[in-house]
Backbone as CSV, one residue per row, in Angstrom:
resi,resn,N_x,N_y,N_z,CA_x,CA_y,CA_z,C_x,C_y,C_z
1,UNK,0.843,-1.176,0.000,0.000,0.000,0.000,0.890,1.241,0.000
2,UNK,1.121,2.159,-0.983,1.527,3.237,-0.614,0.603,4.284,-0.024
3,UNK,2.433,4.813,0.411,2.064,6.293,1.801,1.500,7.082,1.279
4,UNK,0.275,8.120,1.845,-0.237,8.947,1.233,0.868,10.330,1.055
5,UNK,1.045,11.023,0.350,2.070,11.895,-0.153,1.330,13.003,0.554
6,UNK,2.085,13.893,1.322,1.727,15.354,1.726,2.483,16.523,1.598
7,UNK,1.951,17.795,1.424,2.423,18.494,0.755,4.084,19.153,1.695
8,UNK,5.018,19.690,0.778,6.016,20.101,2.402,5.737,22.050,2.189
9,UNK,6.580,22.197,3.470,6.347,23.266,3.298,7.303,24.052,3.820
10,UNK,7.691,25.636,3.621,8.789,26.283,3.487,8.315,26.670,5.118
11,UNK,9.389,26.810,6.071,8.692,27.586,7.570,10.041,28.607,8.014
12,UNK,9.846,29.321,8.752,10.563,30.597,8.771,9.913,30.564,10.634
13,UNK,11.157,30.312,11.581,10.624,30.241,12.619,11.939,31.535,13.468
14,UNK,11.930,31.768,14.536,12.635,32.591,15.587,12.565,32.137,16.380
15,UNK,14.073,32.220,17.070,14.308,31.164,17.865,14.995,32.648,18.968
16,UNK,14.216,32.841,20.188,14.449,33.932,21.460,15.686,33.017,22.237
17,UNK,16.974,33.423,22.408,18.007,32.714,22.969,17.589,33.302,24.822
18,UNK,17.989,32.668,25.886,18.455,33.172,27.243,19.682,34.338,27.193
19,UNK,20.130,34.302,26.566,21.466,35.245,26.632,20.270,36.838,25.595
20,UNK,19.461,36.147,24.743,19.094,37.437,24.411,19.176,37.871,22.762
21,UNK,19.927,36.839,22.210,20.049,36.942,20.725,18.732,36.104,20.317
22,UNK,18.718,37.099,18.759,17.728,36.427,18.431,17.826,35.888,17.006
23,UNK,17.956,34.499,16.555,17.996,33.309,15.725,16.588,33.252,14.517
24,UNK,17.272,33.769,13.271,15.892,33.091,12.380,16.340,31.674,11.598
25,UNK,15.218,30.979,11.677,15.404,29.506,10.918,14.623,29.509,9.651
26,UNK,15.013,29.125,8.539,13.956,28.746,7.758,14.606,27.048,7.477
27,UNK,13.285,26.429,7.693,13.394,24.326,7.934,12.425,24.056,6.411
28,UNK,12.935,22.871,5.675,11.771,22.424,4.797,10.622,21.653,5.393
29,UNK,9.746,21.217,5.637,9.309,20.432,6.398,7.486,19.729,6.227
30,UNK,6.843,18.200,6.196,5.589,18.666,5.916,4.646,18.430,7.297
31,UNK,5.406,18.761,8.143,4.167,19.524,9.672,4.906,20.562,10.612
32,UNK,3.833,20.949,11.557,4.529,21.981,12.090,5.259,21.487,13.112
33,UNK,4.723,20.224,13.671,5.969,19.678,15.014,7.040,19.075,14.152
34,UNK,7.169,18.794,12.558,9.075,18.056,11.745,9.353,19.199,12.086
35,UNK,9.021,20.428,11.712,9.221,22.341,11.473,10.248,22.416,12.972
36,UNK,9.551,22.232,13.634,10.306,23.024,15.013,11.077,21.862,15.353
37,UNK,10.914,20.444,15.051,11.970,19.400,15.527,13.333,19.901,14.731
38,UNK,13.239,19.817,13.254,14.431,20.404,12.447,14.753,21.626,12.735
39,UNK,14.088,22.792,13.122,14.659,24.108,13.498,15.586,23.646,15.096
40,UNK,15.049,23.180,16.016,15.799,22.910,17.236,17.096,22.401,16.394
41,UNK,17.349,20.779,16.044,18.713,20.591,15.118,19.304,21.305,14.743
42,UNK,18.474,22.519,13.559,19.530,22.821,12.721,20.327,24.383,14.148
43,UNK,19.543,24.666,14.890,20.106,24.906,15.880,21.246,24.966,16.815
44,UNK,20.989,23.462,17.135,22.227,22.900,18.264,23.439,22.624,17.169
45,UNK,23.258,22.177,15.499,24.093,22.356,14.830,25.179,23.520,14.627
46,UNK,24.364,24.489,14.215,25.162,25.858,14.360,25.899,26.585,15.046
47,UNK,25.641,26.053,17.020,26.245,26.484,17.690,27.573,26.065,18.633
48,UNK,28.102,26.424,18.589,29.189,25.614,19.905,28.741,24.816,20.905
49,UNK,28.160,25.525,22.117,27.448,25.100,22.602,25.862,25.147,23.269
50,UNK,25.645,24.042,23.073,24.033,24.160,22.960,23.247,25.634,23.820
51,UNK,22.657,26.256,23.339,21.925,27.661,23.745,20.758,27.045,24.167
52,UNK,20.418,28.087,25.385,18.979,27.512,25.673,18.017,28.851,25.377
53,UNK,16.661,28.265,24.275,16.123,28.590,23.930,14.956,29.013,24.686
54,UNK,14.712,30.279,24.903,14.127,30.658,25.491,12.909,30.521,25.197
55,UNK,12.595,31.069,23.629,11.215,30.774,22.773,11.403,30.464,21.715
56,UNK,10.577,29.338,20.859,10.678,29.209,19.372,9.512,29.533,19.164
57,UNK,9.115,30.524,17.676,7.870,31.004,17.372,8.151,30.656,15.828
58,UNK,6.663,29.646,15.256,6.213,30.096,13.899,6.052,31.370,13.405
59,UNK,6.687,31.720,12.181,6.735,33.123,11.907,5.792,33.217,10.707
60,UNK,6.278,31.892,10.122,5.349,32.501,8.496,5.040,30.855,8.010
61,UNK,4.705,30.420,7.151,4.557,29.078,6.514,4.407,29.204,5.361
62,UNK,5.274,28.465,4.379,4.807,28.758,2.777,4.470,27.479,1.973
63,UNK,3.483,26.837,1.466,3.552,25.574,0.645,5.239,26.039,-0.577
64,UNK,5.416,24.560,-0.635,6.614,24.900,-1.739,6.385,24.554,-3.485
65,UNK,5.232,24.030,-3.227,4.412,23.823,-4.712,4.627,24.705,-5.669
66,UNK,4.965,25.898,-5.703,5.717,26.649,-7.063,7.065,27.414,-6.730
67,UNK,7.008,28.075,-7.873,8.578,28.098,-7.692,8.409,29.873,-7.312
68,UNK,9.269,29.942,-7.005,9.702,31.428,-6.433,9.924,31.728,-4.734
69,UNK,9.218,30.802,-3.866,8.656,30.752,-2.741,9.701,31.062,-1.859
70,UNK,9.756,32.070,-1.148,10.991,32.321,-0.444,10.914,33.529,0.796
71,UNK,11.395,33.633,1.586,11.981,35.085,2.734,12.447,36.054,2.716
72,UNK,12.318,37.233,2.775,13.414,38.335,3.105,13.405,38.519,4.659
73,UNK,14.889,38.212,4.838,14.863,38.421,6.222,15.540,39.694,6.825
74,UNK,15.177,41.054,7.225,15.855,41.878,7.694,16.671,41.628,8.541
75,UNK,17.969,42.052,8.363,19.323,41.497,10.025,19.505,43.002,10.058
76,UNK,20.115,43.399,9.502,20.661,44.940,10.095,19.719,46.309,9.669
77,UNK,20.473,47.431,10.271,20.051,48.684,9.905,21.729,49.546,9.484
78,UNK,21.364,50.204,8.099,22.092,51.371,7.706,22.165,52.258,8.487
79,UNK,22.418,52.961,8.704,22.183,54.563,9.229,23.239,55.681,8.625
Protein backbone atom coordinates (compact mmCIF):
# COMPACT_ATOMS: atom_id res chain seq x y z
CA UNK A 1 0.00 0.00 0.00
CA UNK A 2 1.53 3.24 -0.61
CA UNK A 3 2.06 6.29 1.80
CA UNK A 4 -0.24 8.95 1.23
CA UNK A 5 2.07 11.90 -0.15
CA UNK A 6 1.73 15.35 1.73
CA UNK A 7 2.42 18.49 0.76
CA UNK A 8 6.02 20.10 2.40
CA UNK A 9 6.35 23.27 3.30
CA UNK A 10 8.79 26.28 3.49
CA UNK A 11 8.69 27.59 7.57
CA UNK A 12 10.56 30.60 8.77
CA UNK A 13 10.62 30.24 12.62
CA UNK A 14 12.64 32.59 15.59
CA UNK A 15 14.31 31.16 17.86
CA UNK A 16 14.45 33.93 21.46
CA UNK A 17 18.01 32.71 22.97
CA UNK A 18 18.46 33.17 27.24
CA UNK A 19 21.47 35.24 26.63
CA UNK A 20 19.09 37.44 24.41
CA UNK A 21 20.05 36.94 20.73
CA UNK A 22 17.73 36.43 18.43
CA UNK A 23 18.00 33.31 15.73
CA UNK A 24 15.89 33.09 12.38
CA UNK A 25 15.40 29.51 10.92
CA UNK A 26 13.96 28.75 7.76
CA UNK A 27 13.39 24.33 7.93
CA UNK A 28 11.77 22.42 4.80
CA UNK A 29 9.31 20.43 6.40
CA UNK A 30 5.59 18.67 5.92
CA UNK A 31 4.17 19.52 9.67
CA UNK A 32 4.53 21.98 12.09
CA UNK A 33 5.97 19.68 15.01
CA UNK A 34 9.07 18.06 11.74
CA UNK A 35 9.22 22.34 11.47
CA UNK A 36 10.31 23.02 15.01
CA UNK A 37 11.97 19.40 15.53
CA UNK A 38 14.43 20.40 12.45
CA UNK A 39 14.66 24.11 13.50
CA UNK A 40 15.80 22.91 17.24
CA UNK A 41 18.71 20.59 15.12
CA UNK A 42 19.53 22.82 12.72
CA UNK A 43 20.11 24.91 15.88
CA UNK A 44 22.23 22.90 18.26
CA UNK A 45 24.09 22.36 14.83
CA UNK A 46 25.16 25.86 14.36
CA UNK A 47 26.25 26.48 17.69
CA UNK A 48 29.19 25.61 19.91
CA UNK A 49 27.45 25.10 22.60
CA UNK A 50 24.03 24.16 22.96
CA UNK A 51 21.92 27.66 23.74
CA UNK A 52 18.98 27.51 25.67
CA UNK A 53 16.12 28.59 23.93
CA UNK A 54 14.13 30.66 25.49
CA UNK A 55 11.21 30.77 22.77
CA UNK A 56 10.68 29.21 19.37
CA UNK A 57 7.87 31.00 17.37
CA UNK A 58 6.21 30.10 13.90
CA UNK A 59 6.73 33.12 11.91
CA UNK A 60 5.35 32.50 8.50
CA UNK A 61 4.56 29.08 6.51
CA UNK A 62 4.81 28.76 2.78
CA UNK A 63 3.55 25.57 0.64
CA UNK A 64 6.61 24.90 -1.74
CA UNK A 65 4.41 23.82 -4.71
CA UNK A 66 5.72 26.65 -7.06
CA UNK A 67 8.58 28.10 -7.69
CA UNK A 68 9.70 31.43 -6.43
CA UNK A 69 8.66 30.75 -2.74
CA UNK A 70 10.99 32.32 -0.44
CA UNK A 71 11.98 35.09 2.73
CA UNK A 72 13.41 38.33 3.10
CA UNK A 73 14.86 38.42 6.22
CA UNK A 74 15.86 41.88 7.69
CA UNK A 75 19.32 41.50 10.03
CA UNK A 76 20.66 44.94 10.09
CA UNK A 77 20.05 48.68 9.90
CA UNK A 78 22.09 51.37 7.71
CA UNK A 79 22.18 54.56 9.23
Amino acid sequence: MAEEQTESYLYKLEAELEEGRLLTVIVLAKSDERAFSAAENNILRHTVAPPRIKQLSLVEKKPVGRQGVGYVIETSRFD
